[in-house]
Structure formats: C-alpha cells, structure tokens
C-alpha positions as CSV (number, residue, x, y, z in Angstrom):
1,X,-36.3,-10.4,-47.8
2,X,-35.3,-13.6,-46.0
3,X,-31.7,-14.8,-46.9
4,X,-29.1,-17.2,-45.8
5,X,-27.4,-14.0,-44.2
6,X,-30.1,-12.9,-42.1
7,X,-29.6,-15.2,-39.3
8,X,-26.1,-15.1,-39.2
9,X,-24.5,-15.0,-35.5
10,X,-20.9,-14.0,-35.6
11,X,-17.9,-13.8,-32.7
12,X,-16.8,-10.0,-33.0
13,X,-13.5,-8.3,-31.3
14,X,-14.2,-8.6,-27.5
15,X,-16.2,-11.9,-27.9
16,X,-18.6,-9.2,-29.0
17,X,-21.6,-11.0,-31.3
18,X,-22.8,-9.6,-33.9
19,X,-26.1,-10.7,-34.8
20,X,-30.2,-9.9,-36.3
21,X,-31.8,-7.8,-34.2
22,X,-35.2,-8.9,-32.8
23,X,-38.3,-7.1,-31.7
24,X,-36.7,-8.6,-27.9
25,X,-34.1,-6.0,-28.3
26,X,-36.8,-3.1,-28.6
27,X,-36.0,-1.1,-25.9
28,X,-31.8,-1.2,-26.8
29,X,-31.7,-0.4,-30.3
30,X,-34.3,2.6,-29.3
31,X,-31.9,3.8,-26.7
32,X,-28.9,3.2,-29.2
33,X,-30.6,5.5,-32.0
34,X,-31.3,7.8,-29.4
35,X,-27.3,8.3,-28.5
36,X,-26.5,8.0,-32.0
37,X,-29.1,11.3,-32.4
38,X,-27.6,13.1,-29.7
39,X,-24.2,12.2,-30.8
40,X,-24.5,13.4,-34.4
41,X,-27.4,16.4,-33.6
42,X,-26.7,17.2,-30.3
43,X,-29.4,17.3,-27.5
44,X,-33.0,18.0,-28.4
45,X,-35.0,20.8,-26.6
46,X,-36.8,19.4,-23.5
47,X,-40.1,19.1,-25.0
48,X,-39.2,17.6,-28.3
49,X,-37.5,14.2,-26.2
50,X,-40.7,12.6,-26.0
51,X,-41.9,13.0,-28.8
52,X,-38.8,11.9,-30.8
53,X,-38.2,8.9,-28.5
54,X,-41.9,7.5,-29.0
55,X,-41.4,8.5,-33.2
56,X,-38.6,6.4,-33.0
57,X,-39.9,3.5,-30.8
58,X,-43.2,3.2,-33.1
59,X,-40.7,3.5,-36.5
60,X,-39.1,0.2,-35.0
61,X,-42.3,-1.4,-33.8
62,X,-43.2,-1.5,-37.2
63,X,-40.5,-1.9,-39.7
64,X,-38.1,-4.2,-37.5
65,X,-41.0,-7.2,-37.5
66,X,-41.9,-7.3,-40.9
67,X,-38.0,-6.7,-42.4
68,X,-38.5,-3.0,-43.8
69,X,-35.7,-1.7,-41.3
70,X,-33.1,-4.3,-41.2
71,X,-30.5,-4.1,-38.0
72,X,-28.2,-6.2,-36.5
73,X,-27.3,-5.8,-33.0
74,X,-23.4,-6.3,-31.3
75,X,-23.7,-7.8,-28.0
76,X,-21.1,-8.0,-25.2
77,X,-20.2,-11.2,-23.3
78,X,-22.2,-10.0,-20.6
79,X,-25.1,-9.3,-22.5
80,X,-25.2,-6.1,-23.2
81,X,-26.1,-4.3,-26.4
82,X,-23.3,-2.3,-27.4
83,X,-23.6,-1.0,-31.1
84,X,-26.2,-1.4,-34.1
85,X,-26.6,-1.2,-37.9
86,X,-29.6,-1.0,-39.8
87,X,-30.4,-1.2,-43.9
88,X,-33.6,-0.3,-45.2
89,X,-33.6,-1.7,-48.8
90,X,-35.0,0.5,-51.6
91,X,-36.5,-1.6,-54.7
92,X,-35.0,0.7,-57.4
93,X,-35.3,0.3,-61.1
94,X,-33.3,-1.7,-63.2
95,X,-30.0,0.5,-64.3
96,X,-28.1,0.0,-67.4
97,X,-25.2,-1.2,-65.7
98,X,-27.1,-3.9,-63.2
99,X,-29.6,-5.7,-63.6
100,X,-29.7,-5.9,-59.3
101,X,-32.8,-3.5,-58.6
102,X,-31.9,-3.6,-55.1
103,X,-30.2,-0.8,-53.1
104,X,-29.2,-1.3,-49.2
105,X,-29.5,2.4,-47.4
106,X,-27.5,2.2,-44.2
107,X,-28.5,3.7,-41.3
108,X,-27.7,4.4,-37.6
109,X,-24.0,2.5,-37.4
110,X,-23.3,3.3,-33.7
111,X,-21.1,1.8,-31.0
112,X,-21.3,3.0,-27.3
113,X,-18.1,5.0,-26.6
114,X,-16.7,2.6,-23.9
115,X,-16.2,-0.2,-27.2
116,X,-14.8,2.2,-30.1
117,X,-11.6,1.8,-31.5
118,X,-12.3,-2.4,-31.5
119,X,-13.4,-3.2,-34.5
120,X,-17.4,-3.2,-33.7
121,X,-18.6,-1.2,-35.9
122,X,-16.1,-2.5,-39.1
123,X,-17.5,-6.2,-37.8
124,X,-21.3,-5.1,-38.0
125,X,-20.7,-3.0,-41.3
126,X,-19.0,-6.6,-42.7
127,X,-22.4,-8.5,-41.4
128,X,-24.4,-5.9,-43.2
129,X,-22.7,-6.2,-46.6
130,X,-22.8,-10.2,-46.5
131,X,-26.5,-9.9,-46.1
132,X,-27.0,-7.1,-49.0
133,X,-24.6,-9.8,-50.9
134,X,-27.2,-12.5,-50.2
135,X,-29.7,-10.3,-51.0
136,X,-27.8,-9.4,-54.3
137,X,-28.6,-5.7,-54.0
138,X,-27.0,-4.1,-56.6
139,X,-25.4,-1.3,-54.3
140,X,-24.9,-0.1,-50.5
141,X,-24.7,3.7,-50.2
142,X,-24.5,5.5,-46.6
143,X,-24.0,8.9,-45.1
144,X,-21.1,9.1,-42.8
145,X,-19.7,11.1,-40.2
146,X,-15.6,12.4,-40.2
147,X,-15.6,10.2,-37.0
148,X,-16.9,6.7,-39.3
149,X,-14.9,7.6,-42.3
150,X,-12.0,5.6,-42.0
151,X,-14.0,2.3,-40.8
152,X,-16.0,3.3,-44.6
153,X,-13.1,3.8,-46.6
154,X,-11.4,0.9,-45.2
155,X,-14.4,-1.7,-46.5
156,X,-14.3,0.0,-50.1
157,X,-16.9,2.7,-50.1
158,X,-16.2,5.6,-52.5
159,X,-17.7,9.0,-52.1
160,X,-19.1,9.4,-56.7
161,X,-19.1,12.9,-55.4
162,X,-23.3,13.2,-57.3
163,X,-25.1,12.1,-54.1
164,X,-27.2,15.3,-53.5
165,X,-30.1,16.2,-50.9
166,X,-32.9,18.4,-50.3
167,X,-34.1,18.7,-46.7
168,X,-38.0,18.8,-46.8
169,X,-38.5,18.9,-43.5
C-alpha cells in the first residue's frame, strides 16, 4: 500500500501539520477515537469503558503497523495531537465503470473542539484524498455527521442516496 502520498508532511491552518500517523502516536489517536466515540455515541456505561478503550487500542496495534488502518495525524506547533483521519482500503471487484478495484472507507475524522472551525479537518480530509489518488482507488465513500457535512460537501462528496446498512451487532 506504500505510495508517494504516504509520507507526506504538510503545514495546516494554525501551523497545524498534517501528517502519517505512527505506531509513536499510539496512545493519541486511541484517546482521539475515544472522544470522537463519545462525541457521536455519547458516553458508554461505566463497565463497558474498559473494554471499548482496550478493543480500540489492540484494533490500532494491529492494523496501523502493517497499513490495514491508514490515519494521518494533525499536530499543533506545540506538539500536540489535535485531530485524525483514517482509511481502511477495501480491495473490491473490478466495476463496469472502473477498472480501479480500490475503495478508501473513511473513518474517525475528528478535531478536538478547542481547533474546529480552522480548517483541520478539510486539510486532513485533502491529505487523505491525495493519498487514495496515489493509491488510485477508484472511490472514497464516508459516513458523516450534520456537524462534518459541510467540510464533505465542500471537497465534492455526493450522498448517490443507495448506500444502505444492516447493523449486525
């Protein structure tokens, strides 16, 4: 899955810098899917914290290394971690209409509270999209929240209106 995208360091609003997360960043991009969890789910019952912190610790642990879960990290000046992205690609058949088997599935775009509204999120959605470019993935879908909408529609993503689920959990 290498690429020339993947290494990319960029200079963000705020001198933020967006670039490849790295199994050093462990411990942040857990806490960050943890406040994008609470934010979109609400908070979990006492005795289900555990548990869903270590799932999502040992998910990391295991994809980030070897490239299954892709995520790029948006650091402050002073070092801190301030907002993620991450893209599992999903090795689809070849369609009709593409010959790119490739899909990029986007997942956890958050930015701490204290840096919305600067761009952060639009500048790592922009890093991811170069990068399933270089990958030449024929597509990049993503499930948003009202709140993300407008940083989605902005880039060009449509809502085809067919994308259906079913919970099996």
């Amino acid at each position: 899955m290498d690429g020339p995208a993947l290494d990319d360091q960029r200079t963000g609003p705020g001198g933020v810098t967006i670039r490849r997360a790295t199994v050093t960043d462990l411990a942040s991009l857990v806490e960050l899917r943890l406040a994008f969890d609470r934010e979109l789910a609400g908070e979990l019952p006492a005795d289900r914290v555990t548990a869903h912190e270590e799932a999502v610790r040992a998910y990391l642990e295991s994809h980030l290394p070897d490239g299954r879960f892709l995520a790029w990290v948006a650091e402050s000046p002073d070092g801190i971690l301030v907002g993620m992205a991450g893209m599992v690609v999903i090795d689809r058949p070849p369609h009709p209409r593409s010959r790119r088997p490739g899909e990029g599935f986007v997942f956890t775009v958050y930015t701490d509270p204290g840096w919305r509204r600067r761009g952060v999120a639009r500048h790592l959605m922009e890093t991811v999209i170069d990068h399933a470019r270089a990958l030449r993935l024929r597509r990049v879908l993503l499930r948003t929240s009202d709140a993300g909408r407008g940083v989605y529609d902005a880039l060009g993503f449509v809502d085809p209106g067919y994308y259906r689920q079913l919970d099996l959990d």
